[in-house]
N, C-alpha and C positions, 0 to 999 in steps of 0.2 A: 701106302701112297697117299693116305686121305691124312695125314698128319703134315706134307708137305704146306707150306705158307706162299697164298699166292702174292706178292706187291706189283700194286702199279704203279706206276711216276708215268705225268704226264710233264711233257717237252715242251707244248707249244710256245708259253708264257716267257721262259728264256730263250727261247730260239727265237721271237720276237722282237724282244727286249734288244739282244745282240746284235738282231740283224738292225733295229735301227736305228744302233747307235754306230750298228758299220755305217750305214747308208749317210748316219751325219756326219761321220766324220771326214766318209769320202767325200763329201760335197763342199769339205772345208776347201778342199785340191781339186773337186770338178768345178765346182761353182763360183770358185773367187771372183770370177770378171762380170758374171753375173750377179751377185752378194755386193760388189763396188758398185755397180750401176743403182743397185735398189737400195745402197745406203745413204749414197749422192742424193736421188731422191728425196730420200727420208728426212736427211738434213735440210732439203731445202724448204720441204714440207716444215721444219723445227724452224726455219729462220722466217718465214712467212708468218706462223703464228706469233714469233719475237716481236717482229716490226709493229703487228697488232697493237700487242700487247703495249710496246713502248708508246706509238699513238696515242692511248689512251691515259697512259702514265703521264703523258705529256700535256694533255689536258688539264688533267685534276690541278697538275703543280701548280700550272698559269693561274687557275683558281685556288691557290694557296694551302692546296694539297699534299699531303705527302703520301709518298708511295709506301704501300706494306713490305714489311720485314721480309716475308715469303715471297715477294713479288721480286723483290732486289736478290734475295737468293735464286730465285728460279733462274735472271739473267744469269747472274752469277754461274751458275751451273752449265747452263747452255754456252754461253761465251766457253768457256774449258772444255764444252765439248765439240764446240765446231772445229776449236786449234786441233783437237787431237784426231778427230774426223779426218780434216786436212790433209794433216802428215799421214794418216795410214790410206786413203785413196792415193797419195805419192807412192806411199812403198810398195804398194799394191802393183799401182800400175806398173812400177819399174819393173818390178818380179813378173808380171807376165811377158814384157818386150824380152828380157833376159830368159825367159822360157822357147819365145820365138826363135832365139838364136842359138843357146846351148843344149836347147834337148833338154830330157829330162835322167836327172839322178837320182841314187838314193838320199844325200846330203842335200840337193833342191829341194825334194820331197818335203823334207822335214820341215824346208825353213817355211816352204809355200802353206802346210798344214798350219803351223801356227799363228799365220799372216789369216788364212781363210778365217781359223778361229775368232783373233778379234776382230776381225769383220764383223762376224756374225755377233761378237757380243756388243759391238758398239751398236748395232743395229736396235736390238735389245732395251739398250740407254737411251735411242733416239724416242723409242714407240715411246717408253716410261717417258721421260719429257712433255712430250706431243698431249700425252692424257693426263698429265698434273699440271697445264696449261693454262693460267686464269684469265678466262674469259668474261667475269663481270667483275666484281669486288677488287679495283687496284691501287686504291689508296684512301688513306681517312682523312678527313678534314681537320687543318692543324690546329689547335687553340692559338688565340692573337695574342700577340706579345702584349705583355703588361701595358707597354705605352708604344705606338708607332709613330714614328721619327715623317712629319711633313716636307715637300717641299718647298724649302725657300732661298731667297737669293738676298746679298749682300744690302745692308740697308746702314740709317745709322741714325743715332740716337735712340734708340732701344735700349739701351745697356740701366737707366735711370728708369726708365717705364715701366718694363722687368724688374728693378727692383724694387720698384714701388708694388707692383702686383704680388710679386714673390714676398712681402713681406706680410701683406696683408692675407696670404692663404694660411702664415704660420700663426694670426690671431683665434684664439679659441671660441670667441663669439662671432666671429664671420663665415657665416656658410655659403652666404652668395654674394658675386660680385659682380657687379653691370661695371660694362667701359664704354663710355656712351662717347661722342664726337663726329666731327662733321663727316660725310662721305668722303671718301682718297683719303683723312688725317691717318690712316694706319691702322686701324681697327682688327684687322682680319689680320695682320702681316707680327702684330705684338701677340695675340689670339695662338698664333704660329710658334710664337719665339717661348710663349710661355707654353706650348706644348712639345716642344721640341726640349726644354731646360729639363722635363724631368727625363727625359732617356740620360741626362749628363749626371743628374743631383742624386743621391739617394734620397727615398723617401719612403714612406710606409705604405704606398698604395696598392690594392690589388689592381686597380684599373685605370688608364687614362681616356675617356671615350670623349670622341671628336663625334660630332654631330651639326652636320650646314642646317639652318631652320628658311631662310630668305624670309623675302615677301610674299608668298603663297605657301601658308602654311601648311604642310603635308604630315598629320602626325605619324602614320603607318613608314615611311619615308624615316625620317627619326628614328624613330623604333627599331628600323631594319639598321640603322649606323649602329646604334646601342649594341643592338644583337650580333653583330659581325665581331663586336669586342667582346662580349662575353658568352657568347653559345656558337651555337652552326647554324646558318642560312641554308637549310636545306627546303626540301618539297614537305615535310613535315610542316616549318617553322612556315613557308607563305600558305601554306592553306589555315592557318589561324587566322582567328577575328582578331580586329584592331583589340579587345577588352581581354582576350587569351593571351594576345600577345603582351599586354600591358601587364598580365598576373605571371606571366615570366619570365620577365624582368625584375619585375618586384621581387619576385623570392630570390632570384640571383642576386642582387644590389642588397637587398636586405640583409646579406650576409657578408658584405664584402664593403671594405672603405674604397670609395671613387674618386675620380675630378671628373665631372662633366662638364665638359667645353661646346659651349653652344655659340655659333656665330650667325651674325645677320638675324636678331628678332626686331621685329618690327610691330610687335604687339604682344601682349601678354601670352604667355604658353602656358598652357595648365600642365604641369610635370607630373602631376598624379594620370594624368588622364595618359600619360607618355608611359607612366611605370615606375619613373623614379621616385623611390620615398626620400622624405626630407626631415625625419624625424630629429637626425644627427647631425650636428655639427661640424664632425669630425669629417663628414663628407663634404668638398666643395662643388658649387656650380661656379661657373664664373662667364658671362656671355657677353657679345657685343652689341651695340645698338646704336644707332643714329640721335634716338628721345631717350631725353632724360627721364623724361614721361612714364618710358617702361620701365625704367630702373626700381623706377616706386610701385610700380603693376608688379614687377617681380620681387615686389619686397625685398630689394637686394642690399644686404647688412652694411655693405660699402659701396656707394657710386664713385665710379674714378672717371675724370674726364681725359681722355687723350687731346691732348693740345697739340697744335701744329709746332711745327721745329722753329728752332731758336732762328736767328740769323747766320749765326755761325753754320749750326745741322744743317739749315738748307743751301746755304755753298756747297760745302764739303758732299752732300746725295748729287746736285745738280751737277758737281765737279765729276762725281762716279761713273754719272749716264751720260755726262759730252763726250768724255774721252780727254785724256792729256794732248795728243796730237792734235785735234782740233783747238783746244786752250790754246797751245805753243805755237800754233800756225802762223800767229802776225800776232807782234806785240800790242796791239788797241784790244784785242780779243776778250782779253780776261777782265779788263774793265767794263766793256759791254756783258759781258758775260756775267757781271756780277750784279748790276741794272736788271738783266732779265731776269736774274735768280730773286730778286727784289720784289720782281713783281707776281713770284708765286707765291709770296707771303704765307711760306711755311706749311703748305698742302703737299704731301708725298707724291700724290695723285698727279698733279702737277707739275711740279720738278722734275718727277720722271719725263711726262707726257716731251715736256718744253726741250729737256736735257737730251732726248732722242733725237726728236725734231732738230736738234740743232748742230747735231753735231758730222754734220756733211756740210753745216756752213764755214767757209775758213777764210770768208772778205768782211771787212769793219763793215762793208756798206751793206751788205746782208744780216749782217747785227742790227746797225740801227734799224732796216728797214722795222724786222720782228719786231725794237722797240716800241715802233710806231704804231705798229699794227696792234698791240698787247693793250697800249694806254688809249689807244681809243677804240681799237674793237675786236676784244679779243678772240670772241666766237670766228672770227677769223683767221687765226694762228692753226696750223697744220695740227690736229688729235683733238681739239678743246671743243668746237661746234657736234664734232663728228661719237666723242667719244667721251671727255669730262664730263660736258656738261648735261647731257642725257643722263651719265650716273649719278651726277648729282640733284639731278631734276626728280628721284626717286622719292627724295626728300619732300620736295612741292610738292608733290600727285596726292605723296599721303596725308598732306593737310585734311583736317577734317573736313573743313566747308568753304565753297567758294569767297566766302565771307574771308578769312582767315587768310586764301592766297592773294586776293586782291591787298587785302593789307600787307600782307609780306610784300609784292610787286611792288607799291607803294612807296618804300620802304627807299628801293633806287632810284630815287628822283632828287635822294639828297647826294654830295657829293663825297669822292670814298674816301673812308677813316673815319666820317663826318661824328662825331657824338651826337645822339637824338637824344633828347630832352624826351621824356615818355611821355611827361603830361601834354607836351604840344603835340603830340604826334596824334595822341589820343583825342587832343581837339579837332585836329584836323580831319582825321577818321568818321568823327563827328560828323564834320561839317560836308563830307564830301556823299555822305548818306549810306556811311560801309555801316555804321553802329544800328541799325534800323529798328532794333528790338524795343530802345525805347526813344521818347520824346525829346528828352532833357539831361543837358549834360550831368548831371548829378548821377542819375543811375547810369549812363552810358562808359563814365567811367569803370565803371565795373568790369563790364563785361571789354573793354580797350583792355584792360590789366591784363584780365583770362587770355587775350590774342596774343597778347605781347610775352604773358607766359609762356602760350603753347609755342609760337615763333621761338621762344627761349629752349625749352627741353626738347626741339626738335633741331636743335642745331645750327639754326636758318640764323638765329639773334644772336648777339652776345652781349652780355652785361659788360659796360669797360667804368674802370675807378670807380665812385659812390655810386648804387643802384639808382639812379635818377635818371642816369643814358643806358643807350643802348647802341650798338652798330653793328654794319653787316661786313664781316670779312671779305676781302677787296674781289676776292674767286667768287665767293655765292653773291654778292651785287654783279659780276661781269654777268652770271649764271640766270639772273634778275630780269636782266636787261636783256638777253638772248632769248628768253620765254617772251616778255614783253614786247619785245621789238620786232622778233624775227619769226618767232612762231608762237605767237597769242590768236587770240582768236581780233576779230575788228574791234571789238568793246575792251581792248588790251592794248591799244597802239599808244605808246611813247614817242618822244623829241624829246631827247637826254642828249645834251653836248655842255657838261658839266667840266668845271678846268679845261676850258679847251681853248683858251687864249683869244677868244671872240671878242673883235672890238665893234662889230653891230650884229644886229639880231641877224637870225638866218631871212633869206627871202619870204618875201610872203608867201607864197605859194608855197611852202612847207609846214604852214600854221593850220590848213585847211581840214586835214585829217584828224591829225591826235588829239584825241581827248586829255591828255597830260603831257605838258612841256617843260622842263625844268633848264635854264637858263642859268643856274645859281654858278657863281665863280666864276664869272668872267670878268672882261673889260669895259661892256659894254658902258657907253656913255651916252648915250639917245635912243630914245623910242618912237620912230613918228609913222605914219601913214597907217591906212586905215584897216587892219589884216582882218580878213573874214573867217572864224573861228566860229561856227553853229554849234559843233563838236565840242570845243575845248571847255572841259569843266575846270583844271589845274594849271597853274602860272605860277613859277617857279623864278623868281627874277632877283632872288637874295644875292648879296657879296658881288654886286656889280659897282662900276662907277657911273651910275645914271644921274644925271643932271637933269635932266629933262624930260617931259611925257607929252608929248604932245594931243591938245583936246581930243583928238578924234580917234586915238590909239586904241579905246575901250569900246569902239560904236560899236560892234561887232560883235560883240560876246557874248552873245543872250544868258547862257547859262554855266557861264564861269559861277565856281564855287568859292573857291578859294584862292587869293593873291598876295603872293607874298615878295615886297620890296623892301624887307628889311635892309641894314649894313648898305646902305647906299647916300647920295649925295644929297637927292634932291632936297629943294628947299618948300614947294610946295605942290601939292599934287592937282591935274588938270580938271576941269570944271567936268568933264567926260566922264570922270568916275561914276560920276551920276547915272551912265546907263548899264552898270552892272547891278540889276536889277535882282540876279539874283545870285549877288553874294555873302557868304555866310562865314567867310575868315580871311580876314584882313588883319596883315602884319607890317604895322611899319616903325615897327623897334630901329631905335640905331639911326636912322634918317635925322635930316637938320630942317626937318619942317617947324615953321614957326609958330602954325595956326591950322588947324585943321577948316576945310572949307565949308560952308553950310551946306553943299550940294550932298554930302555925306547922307543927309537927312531921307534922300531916295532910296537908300540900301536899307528898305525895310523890312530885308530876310536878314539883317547879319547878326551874327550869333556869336562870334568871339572876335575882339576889337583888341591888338595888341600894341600898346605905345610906350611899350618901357623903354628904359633907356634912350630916353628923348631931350637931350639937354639943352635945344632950344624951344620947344615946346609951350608956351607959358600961357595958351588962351585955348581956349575951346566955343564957339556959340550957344551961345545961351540955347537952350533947348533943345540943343543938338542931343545929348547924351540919352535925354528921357523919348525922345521921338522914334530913338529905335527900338522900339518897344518888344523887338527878338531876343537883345543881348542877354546873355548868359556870363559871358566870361570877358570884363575887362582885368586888361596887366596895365598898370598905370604908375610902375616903379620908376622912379628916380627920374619923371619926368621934370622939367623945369629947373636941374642944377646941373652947372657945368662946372666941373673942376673945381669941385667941392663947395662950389658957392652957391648961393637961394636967389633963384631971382626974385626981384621984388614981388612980382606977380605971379608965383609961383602957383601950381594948380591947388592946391589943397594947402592955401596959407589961409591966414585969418579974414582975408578979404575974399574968400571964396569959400564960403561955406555954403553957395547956392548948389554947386557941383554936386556933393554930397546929398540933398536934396532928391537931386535930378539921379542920381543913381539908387537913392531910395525908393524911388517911383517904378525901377523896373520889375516888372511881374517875374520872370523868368531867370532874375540875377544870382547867379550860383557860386559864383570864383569872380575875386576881389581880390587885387594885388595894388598897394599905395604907396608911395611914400609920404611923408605927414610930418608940415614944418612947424605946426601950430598946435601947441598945447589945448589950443580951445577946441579944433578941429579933433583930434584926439577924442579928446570926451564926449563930442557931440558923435563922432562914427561910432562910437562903442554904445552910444547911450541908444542905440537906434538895433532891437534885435534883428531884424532885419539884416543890416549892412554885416552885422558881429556874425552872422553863422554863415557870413558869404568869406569871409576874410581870409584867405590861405598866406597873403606872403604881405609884411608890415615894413615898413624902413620908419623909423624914428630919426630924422634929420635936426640936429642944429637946435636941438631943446636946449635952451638957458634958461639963466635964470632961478633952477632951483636942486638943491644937492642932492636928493633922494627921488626918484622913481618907483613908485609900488606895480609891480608887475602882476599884483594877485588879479585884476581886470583883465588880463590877456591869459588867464592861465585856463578859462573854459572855453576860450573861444576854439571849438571844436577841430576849424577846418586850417589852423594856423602852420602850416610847415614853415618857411622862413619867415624870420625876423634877423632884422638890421638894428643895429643903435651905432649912428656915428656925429661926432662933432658935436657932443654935447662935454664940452670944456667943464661946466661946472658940475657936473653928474659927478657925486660920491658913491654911492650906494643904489644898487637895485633890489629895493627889498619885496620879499612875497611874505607873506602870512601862514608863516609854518603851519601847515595842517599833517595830524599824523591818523594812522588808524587805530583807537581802543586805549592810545595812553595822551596824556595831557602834554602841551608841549613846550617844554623846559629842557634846554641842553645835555643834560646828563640822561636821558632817554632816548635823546634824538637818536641816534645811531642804533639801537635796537628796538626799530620802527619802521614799520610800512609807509609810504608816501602815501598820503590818501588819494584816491583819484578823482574826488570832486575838485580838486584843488593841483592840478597837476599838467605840465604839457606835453601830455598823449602825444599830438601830431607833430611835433617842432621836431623836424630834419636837419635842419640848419641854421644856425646863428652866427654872426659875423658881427664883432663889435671893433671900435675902432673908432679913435682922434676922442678916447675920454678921454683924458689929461688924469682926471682926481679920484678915477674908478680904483678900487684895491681889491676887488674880487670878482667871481660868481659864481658865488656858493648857492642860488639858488636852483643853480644846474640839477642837483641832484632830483628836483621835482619834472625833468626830461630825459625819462628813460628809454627813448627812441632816436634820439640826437643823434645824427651821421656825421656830419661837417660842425667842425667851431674853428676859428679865424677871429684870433684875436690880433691886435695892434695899435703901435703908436696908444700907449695906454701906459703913461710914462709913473704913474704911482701903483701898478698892479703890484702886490708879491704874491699872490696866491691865486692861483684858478678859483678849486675849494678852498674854500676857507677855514682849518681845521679848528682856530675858537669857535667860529659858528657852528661846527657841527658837534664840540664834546669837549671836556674838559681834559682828556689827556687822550693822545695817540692811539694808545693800546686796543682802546675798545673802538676802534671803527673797521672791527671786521667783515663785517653783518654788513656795510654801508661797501656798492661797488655802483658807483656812476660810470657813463661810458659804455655804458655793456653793447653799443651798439653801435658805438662809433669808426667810422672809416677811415676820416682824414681828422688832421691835428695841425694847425696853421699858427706859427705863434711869429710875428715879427714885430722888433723894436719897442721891446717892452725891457728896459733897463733895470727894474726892481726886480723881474720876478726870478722867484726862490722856488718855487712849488708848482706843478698841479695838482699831483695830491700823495696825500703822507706814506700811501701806502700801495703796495704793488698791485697793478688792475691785472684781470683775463687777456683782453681785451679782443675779443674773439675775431670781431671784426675789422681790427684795425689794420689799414694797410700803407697810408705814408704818414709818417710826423715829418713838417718843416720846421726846424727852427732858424731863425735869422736874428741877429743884433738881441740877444739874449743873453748878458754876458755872466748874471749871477745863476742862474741855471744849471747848478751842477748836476741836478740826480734826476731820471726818469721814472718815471712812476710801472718798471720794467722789472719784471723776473726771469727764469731761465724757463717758467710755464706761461709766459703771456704769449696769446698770439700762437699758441702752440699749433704747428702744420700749419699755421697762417705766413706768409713774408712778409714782414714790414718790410721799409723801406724807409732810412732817416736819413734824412737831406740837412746838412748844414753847414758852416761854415768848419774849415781845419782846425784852427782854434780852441773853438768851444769846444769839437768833439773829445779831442787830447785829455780836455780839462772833465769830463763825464767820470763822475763818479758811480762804480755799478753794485749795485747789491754784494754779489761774490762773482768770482773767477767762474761758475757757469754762464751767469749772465751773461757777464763780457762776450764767452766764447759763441754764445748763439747770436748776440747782436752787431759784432764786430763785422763778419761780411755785408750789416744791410744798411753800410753808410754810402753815401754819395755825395760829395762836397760841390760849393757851392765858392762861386768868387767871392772874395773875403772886401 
């Protein structure tokens, strides 16, 4: 018995096991309607955290987010499971009604069992879902597209602008480019269009980055544009220092080609200080600005100026913003309509504003009223007070110094389109006591240029034809006058009723306030009664028809500065002038005065005496001239000749050579303009150093007598810009005394030779000859390498401008020789000889009209297919002649063919 084997097996583990996997199965068939309640649940518990979850998706995206891969799956999964959830709580439930009614079988059994089953196993799927659920991490932040596409709306004239820019990004020495122009011209809207052209073009860049800079420079602001295009703005990137941020940029951009599009600067931006390196070329900036000013602060390889639109442009935008229905309303419309498009003189700003405003008008009489209202006050026109002219008053504010804005204000007292003469303006400035830095016009001019600059590369000025004017675009003078008039401070108040069709002055009682009245272009034709002006320091009474002044008209005016009745009738001025005690510019050019009054001799502040163009003029009082022991600045041109005749007693003939004298004696004489009918006179003003270093502007009148003229005496006199020579019939020759530098001077050298500058004229701007008869050249030009304007005519033996024997014994070698280099205009009329200016093709960098008129041997231009190059001329002449223009080659033609414009024959 002890060899028997005992085994135990124990049961409980399978009996276990068995029983409860009975228990679950049974519960697939007890518990169905319970397992449906708790999966319903479950699910709703999955769709609660869905909705979460999508909120949050739904965030990120708005901030340019995209959602994770696992994120878009997880819906993904959950969607397919709610349908399939759906459907089996459906068959659920139907299976247990269909229980309620049929009892229960073995074949119900089964189906109910495997119904409980995926119950339970969807349940399963729910919990899994529920716990892979992402509750923080749901999406990454996307990298920025290479270039993002701006909004903009419908404009026009862009398409030339753009390709001007677009051309200049494809030159390999241009890394930056300023687009400088007035405020509204389009600045921002072209800025737009060239950022928007690369999402169209291909191009090599990794990045296009937009960045607004404005008026208050923010560089961290900047940084964060940059950064949005080339990294992530996260909580990392704003807790960096402006200098962190700058060094993470840098390494990004360091490795990648850019455009950086920077608009609205308003002062120099340091780019290093921003992050951007500039080492490359290959990378552009290209920014906008108001000053020119900055362009050269940003050292920017090309300034491009955005100019306001053509005539044509600003119909066709103004036509865009009225609408056709209001155009087509009443046929008067479109003609008014094209009046006020006239009077936005090509500001986009503008056109828009007007082209809004207008177009719920649809009666002629609410056209003209607008017109009314535009041409004399337009800060009154619906958007312009409220809305132009504040943004373009951005402009004034940044003026540097009050000095600077008061001169700009200034500026609208002439009337619009007006050409300003710089030097007068700059006297007047003078005179009114804006120049204060120093005493005397001599150095004051200086600093009038620097104004007159800054006014320039700020947008405010514009150079128009030869740099000698200036004018203010018709929108920034209304902009002028709205500052001045309507919101200056009291020491700002204007009386501007310029072209205003006035045939007598305003009432008195409107003289009382303004310290500047400008009167200029009207009708007036009398001045009388006795207006009380404490205030008034400016009188503005040019372009009127004044006959008369009556004595008492001045009693008032303590501290009038400056008075200007040029271009008017009167014949002599009232004894009253006498109590303008303290003024210091007086203009009365153009007047048919006969005789200045002794009473003059009280104005013993005045500082600049204007009497040119005075062709009845022919006496002055003895003593009168030297007693105003202020004067600086007389103009005393082409006084005493009327229609081209000398009168006997012309001022500066041979029987007056006291006058000269008497201007000799002034302490303070600085600018000296004459005209001069007397050979002896002549030599006595030159022989006087004195009179010679005052001299800026000569007229040579009516010299006979003798063939030859030596012009080597006029050729140091320093301060000479114009010179005249007319009606001198027996004049052959104007010779100067060749001087060269380092070679001796004999023909055959000339041309490979320096102009010496002891011998040469520096300052001459302008020369106009005219009514020589015997003259055959002047070839001594080439000693005036600053010459803007020449105007020659009625010069019936000329054949040669230069004179090519004079300068060399054959063509060939007058390479080296380029006169002109700086000339603007080119005036040639009724000169029947001439053959020539000169033998050989100029730059002519600056040139921008030739006239010619009654020129009929004239065939060839002194023209190539590089003169002028990115400059337009512009040649004015008769049909004829042009036909008959012989051109270097078939390129030539082709560039100079569009810049002709004929002339009545």
């Amino acid at each position: 018995m002890g060899n028997i084997c005992s085994i135990s097996i124990s049961v409980d583990h399978p009996i276990s096991s068995c029983w409860n996997r009975t228990t679950e199965h049974a519960n697939y068939l007890r518990k169905l309607p319970e397992n449906l309640v708790a999966l319903e649940t479950a699910c709703e518990r999955l769709g609660e955290l869905r909705n979460d979850v999508k909120r949050k998706v739904d965030i990120a995206e708005r901030e340019q987010m995209q959602r994770l891969d696992q994120v878009q799956g997880w819906f993904s999964r959950v969607e397919n499971l709610e349908t399939q959830v759906s459907q089996l709580i459906e068959d659920g439930t139907k299976d247990i009604e269909k229980k309620c009614l049929d009892g229960c079988c073995p074949r119900r059994c089964s189906t109910r069992y495997k119904l409980g089953k995926r119950v339970a196993g969807k349940m399963k799927e729910v919990d899994t879902l529920i716990s892979q659920g992402p509750l923080d991490l749901v999406a990454d932040r996307l990298p920025s597209p290479r270039v993002g596409e701006r909004p903009s709306e419908a404009t026009v004239g862009m398409n030339s602008r753009l390709g001007m820019v677009w051309s200049s990004l494809d030159e390999e020495q241009v890394g930056i480019i300023g687009l400088y122009g007035l405020g509204g011209v389009g600045k921002t809207t072209l800025l737009t269009h060239i950022n928007n052209a690369f999402t169209k073009r291909t191009h090599d860049f990794d990045f296009v980055i937009w960045a607004t800079v404005s008026k208050n420079v923010n560089l961290e602001n900047i940084q964060d544009d940059i950064w949005k295009k080339i990294g992530f703005c996260d909580d990392k990137w704003n807790s960096k220092s402006r200098d962190e941020k700058a060094t993470s940029i840098w390494r990004v951009l360091s490795e990648k080609r850019f455009v950086l599009l920077l608009d609205d600067l308003w002062e120099r931006l340091n780019l290093l200080d921003v992050g951007v390196p500039l080492q490359n070329k290959k990378n552009k900036i290209v920014f906008t600005t108001r000053s020119e000013e900055v362009c050269a602060q940003m050292e920017a390889d090309k300034k491009i100026k955005v100019d306001c639109l053509t005539r044509t442009e600003s119909w066709d935008l103004f036509r865009m913003k009225l609408g056709e229905d209001t155009l087509n309303f009443h046929p008067d419309i479109p003609k008014l309509a094209q009046v006020v498009a006239q009077e936005c003189c090509g500001l986009p700003l503008v056109l828009t504003t007007m082209g809004r405003a207008m177009a719920c008008k649809k009666t002629p009489q609410e056209w003209k009223y607008a017109i009314e209202v535009l041409q004399s006050s337009a800060s009154k026109f619906p958007g312009m007070g409220d809305k132009v002219f504040p943004l373009l008053k951005y402009s004034y504010d940044c003026l540097p110094t009050e000095v600077v804005r008061s001169c700009f204000l200034y500026c609208s007292l002439y009337p619009e389109a007006f050409k300003i003469p710089k030097l007068d303006l700059i006297k007047r400035w003078f005179c009114e006591g804006f120049l204060d830095e120093f005493d005397d016009m001599k150095r004051a001019e200086n600093q009038g240029y620097n104004i007159i600059g800054t006014l320039i590369h700020a947008c405010l000025l514009e150079e128009t034809g030869v740099d000698y004017h200036i004018k203010l675009h018709d929108v920034i003078r209304d902009m002028a006058l709205w500052i001045a008039c309507e919101t200056g401070k009291e020491q700002d108040k204007f009386l501007v009723q310029v072209r205003s069709g006035l045939t007598e002055a305003p009432e008195v009682a409107r003289w009382m306030g303004p310290k500047r009245i400008s009167l200029a272009s009207n009708q007036i034709e009398k001045l009388t009664g006795s207006p009380d002006c404490p205030n008034l320091l400016t009188l503005f009474l040019q372009r009127n028809n004044l006959k008369m002044i009556s004595n008492s008209f001045f009693q008032f005016m303590p501290n009038l500065r400056v008075l200007d009745l040029s271009n008017n009738s009167i014949t002599e001025l009232p004894q009253g002038i006498s109590n303008l005690v303290s003024l210091q510019y007086l203009n009365l050019a153009n007047a048919k005065i006969k005789e200045l009054p002794i009473e003059l001799k009280n104005l013993d502040k005045l500082k600049c005496l204007m009497l040119y163009n005075m062709p009845q003029l022919s006496s002055i009082p003895e003593q009168l001239i030297s007693s105003l022991s202020m004067l600086q600045v007389i103009n005393m041109f082409n006084c005493g000749i009327s229609d081209g005749v000398v009168l006997k007693d012309s001022l500066l003939s041979d029987d007056n050579e006291a006058l000269v004298e008497e201007m000799e004696s002034l302490k303070y004489l600085h600018d000296l303009c004459v005209t001069i009918t007397s050979a002896s006179v002549f030599k006595r003003l030159l022989s006087s150093n004195k009179l010679r270093s005052c001299i800026s502007g000569l007229c040579l009148w009516n010299f006979n007598g003798s063939s030859s003229l030596n012009l080597t005496s006029l050729s140091n006199v320093e301060r000479l810009c114009n010179l005249y020579i007319a009606n001198c019939g027996s004049l052959e020759d104007l010779e100067s005394d060749w001087a060269w530098e380092g070679k001796e001077t004999t023909e055959s050298n000339y041309l490979n030779s320096k102009v010496s500058s002891h011998n040469s004229f520096h300052s001459l701007g302008t020369l106009g000859v005219g009514g020589c008869s015997r003259l055959k050249d002047l070839t001594w030009l080439v000693f005036a390498p600053n010459l803007k304007v020449l105007a020659i005519s009625m010069c019936d033996q000329m054949q040669e401008v230069i004179g090519i024997s004079k300068c060399a014994e054959s063509a060939g070698n007058g390479e080296n020789l380029s006169p002109f280099a700086k000339l603007q205009v080119l005036e040639l009329t009724d000169l029947p000889q001439l053959k020539s200016i000169f033998w050989n093709a100029l730059p002519f960098i600056h040139l921008n009209t030739i006239y010619v008129r009654d020129c009929p041997l004239l065939k060839k231009l002194p023209l190539s297919a590089n003169s002028a190059k990115g400059n337009r001329i512009v040649i004015v002449g008769q049909n004829k002649w042009w036909k008959e223009v012989e051109w270097e080659d078939e390129a030539t033609q082709n560039v100079f063919l569009p810049s002709f414009a004929s002339v009545a024959e």
